[in-house]
C-alpha positions in Angstrom: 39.0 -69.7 18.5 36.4 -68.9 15.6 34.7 -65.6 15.9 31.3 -65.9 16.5 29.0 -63.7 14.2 27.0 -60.6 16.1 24.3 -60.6 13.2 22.7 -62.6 10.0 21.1 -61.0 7.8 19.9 -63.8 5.4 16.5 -65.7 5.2 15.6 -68.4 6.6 12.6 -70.9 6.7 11.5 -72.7 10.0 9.8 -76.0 9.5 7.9 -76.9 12.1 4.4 -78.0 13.4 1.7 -75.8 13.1 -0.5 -78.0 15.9 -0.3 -75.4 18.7 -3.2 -73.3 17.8 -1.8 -72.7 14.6 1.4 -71.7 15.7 5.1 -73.5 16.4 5.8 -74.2 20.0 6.5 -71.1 22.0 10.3 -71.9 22.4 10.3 -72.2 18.4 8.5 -68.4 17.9 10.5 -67.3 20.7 13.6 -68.5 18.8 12.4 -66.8 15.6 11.4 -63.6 17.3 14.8 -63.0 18.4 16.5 -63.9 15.2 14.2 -60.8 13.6 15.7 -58.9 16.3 19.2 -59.0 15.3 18.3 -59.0 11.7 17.5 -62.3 10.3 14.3 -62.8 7.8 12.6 -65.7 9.5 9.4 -67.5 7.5 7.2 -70.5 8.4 6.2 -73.7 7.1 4.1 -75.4 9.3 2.8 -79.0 9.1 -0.7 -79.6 10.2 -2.2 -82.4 11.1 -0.6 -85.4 13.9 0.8 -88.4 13.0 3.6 -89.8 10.1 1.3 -90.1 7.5 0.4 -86.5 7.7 4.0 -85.6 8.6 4.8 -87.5 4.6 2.1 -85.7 3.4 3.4 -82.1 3.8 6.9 -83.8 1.6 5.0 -82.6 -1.4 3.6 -79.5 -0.2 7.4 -78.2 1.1 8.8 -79.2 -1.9 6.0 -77.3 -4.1 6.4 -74.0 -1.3 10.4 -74.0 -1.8 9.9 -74.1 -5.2 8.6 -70.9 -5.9 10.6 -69.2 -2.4 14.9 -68.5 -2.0 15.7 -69.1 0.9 19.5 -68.9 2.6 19.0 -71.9 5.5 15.9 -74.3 6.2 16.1 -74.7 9.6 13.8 -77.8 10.4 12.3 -78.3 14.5 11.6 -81.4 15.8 12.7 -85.3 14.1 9.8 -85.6 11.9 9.4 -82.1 10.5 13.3 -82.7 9.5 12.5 -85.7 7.6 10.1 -83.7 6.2 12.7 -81.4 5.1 15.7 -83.6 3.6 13.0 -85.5 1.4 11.9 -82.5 0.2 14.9 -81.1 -1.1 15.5 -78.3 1.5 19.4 -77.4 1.1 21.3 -76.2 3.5 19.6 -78.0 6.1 19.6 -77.5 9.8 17.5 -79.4 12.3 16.6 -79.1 15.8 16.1 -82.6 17.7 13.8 -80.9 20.6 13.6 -84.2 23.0 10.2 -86.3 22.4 12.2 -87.1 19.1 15.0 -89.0 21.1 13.2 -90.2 23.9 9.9 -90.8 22.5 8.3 -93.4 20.4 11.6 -96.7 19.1 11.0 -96.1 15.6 11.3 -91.9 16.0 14.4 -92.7 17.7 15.4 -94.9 15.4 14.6 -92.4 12.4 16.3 -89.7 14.3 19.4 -91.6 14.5 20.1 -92.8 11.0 19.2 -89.0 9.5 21.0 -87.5 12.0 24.4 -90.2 10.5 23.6 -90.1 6.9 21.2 -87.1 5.7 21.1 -84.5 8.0 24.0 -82.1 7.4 23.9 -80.4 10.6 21.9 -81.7 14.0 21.1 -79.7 16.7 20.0 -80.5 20.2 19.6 -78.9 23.4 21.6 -81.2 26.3 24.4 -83.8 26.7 22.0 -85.8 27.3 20.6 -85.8 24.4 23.5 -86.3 22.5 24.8 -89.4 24.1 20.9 -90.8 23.7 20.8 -90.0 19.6 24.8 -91.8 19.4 26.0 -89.8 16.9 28.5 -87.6 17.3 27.8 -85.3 14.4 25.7 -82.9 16.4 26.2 -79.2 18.0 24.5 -78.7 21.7 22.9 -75.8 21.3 20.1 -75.2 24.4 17.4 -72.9 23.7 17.9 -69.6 25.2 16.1 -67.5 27.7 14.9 -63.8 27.1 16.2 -62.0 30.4 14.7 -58.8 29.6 11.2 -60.8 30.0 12.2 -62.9 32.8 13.1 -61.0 35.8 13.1 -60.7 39.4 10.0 -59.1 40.6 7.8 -58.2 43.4 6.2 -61.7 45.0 2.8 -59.5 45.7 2.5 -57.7 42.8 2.9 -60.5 40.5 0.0 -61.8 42.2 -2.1 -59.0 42.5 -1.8 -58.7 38.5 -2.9 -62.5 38.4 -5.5 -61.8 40.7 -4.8 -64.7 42.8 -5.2 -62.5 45.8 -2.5 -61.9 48.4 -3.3 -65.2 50.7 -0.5 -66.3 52.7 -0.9 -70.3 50.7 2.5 -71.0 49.6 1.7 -71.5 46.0 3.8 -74.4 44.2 3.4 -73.8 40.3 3.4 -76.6 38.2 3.8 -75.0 34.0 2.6 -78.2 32.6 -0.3 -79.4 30.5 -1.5 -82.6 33.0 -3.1 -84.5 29.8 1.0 -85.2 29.2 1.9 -88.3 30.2 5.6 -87.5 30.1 4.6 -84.4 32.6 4.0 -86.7 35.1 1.4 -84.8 36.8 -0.2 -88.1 38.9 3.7 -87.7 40.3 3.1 -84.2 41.5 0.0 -84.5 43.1 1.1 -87.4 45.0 3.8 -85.3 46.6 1.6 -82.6 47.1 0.1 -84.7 49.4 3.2 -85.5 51.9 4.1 -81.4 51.4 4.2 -80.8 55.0 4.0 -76.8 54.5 0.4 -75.6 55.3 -1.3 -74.3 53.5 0.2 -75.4 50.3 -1.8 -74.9 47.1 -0.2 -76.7 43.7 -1.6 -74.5 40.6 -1.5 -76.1 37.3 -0.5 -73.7 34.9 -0.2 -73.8 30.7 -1.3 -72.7 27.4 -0.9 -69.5 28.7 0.9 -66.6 26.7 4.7 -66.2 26.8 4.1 -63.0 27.9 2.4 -64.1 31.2 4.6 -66.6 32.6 7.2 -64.0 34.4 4.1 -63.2 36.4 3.3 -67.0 37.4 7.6 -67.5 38.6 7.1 -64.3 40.7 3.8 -65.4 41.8 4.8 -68.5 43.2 6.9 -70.0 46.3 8.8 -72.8 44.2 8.1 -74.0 40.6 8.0 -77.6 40.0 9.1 -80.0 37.3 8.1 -84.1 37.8 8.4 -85.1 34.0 10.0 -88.4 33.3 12.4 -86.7 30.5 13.1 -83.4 28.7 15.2 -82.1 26.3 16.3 -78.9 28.1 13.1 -77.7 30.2 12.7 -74.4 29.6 10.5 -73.6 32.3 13.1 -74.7 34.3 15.6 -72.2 33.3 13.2 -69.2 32.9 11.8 -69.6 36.4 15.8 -69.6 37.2 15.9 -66.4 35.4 13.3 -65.1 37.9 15.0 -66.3 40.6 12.3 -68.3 41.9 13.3 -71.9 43.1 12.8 -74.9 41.5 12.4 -78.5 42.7 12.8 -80.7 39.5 13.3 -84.5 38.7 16.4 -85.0 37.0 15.4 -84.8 33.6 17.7 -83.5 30.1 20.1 -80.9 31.8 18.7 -80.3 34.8 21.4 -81.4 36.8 23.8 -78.7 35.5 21.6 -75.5 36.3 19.8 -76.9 39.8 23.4 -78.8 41.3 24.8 -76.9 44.5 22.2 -74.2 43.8 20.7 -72.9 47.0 17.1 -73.3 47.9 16.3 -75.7 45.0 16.6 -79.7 44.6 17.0 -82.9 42.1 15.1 -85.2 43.4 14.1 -88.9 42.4 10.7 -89.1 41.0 9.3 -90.5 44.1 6.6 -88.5 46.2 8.3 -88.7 49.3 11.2 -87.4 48.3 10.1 -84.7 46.1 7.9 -83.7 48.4 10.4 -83.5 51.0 12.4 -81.0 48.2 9.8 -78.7 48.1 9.9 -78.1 51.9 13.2 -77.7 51.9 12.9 -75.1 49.1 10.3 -73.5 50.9 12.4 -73.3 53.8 14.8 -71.1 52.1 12.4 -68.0 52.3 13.5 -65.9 49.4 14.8 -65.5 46.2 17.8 -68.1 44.7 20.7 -66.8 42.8 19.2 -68.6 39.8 20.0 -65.5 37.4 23.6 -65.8 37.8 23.6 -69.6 37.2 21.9 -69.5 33.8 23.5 -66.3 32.4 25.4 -68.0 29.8 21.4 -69.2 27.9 21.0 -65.2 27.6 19.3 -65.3 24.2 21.9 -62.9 22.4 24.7 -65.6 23.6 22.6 -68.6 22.1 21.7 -66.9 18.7 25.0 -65.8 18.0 25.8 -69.7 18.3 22.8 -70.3 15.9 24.3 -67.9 13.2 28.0 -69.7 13.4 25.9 -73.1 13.0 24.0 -71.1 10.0 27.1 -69.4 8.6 28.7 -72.9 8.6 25.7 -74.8 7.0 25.7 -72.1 4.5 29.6 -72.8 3.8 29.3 -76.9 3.6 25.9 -77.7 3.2 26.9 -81.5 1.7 29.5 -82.5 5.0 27.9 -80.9 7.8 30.3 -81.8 11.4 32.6 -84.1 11.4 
């Protein structure tokens, strides 16, 4: 079996969106946080502005930027930012399909599926589901990881004291989402809320909120809940497993392999009887799930050391890729 490498000490560009505040998505500067940690150069090129015109746009721009920068891997997040990339030039190539890029929009999908066969050299993405949706078999599943040392086990009543949410005896069902999503479904959770027959039950809407925070919103809360209608690999699913808090999810991207069999959580349809009837059960369970054993393997050291195989092999055949 190939030896996986402990550390990479090269330089490497993300390309990515720069519409959250400025910034990547949290699971993207999480992902390049922890590649500085075990000795990686990480630097940014973010697109701004929405839409494929402004996407085609920044070809120029990346092109102008690499230009004048050496860097050892381009490492491109999301479909469009990894056109982006291969149009302007960027060798050796790596991009991340996140999950709006395969379920989203036909002629994303589309896009995604003809660079990922002909012009991506490598294609990452984060479930099985995923890869069976994109068709190609030229792709490594890499999920993003979770930081353990961040999400941890931790006292119910002092997570919520620090929130100041008071120490009420509501069973609080947190919902990490922002509701202006359509694809987060949140009509789907209110409904349900409403055939919840725990009392009193309060469901508290919870995003934009610093990475930093969120440990103290899993402990906070009596069951965290996930009704979107698909995901890539839900990664508020996986750290509120990390916290062991339980989780009541519809079966979207991998859920099914972290919540099946696991006690005190559910799959449920994305009906509101039924999810509602998920959440009582969870709450049921009174306590803490063995989520942290279930989802050891996304520790963030195990999935960076596959990241720096998929670099160290980009770096090695840039032109082939996976066959």
């Amino acid at each position: 079996m190939e030896e996986i490498p402990e550390s990479f000490s090269g330089k490497i560009l993300f390309v990515c969106s720069g519409n959250s505040h400025g910034r990547c998505t949290a699971a993207i500067e999480e992902q390049a946080r922890v590649l500085k940690e075990y000795g990686a150069e990480v630097h940014f090129f973010r697109i701004g502005g929405k839409g494929l015109m402004s996407y085609l746009s920044a070809t120029g721009k990346l092109r102008r930027y690499m230009t004048g920068h050496s860097f050892d891997v381009v490492h491109a997040h999301y479909g469009l930012s990894g056109m982006v990339a291969r149009l302007s030039g960027a060798h050796p190539l790596v991009v991340s399909l996140m999950g709006s890029d395969v379920f989203g929009a036909w002629w994303l999908r589309l896009g995604v599926r003809i660079f990922t066969r002909f012009f991506w050299p490598l294609t990452i993405v984060k479930s099985e589901e995923m890869a069976e949706k994109v068709g190609v078999r030229k792709v490594k599943i890499i999920p993003n990881g979770v930081d353990m040392k961040l999400f941890r086990e931790m006292g119910k009543a002092e997570a919520r004291q620090e929130l100041e949410m008071g120490l009420n005896a509501s069973f609080v069902i947190l919902w990490p989402a922002n509701p202006a999503r359509e694809v987060k479904n949140a009509s789907l959770a209110l409904a349900a809320m409403e055939r919840v027959e725990h009392s009193p039950c309060e469901l508290k809407m919870v995003f934009d909120r610093p990475t930093e925070m969120m440990p103290l919103y899993y402990n906070a809360a009596d069951v965290v809940l996930l009704t979107s209608k698909w995901e890539g690999s839900p990664n508020v699913v996986k750290e509120a497993l990390a916290c062991n808090t339980p989780v009541v999810s519809t079966p979207a991207g991998d859920v099914k392999k972290w919540l099946k069999n696991l006690e005190g959580c559910a799959i449920c349809s994305p009906e509101p009887g039924e999810i509602a009837s998920g959440i009582d059960k969870a709450l049921d369970h009174k306590g803490r799930i063995n989520g942290r054993e279930r989802i050891k393997e996304l520790d963030n050291r195990n999935i960076i050391k596959k990241l720096f195989s998929v670099y160290a092999e980009v770096m090695n055949n840039p032109s082939q890729g996976i066959r």
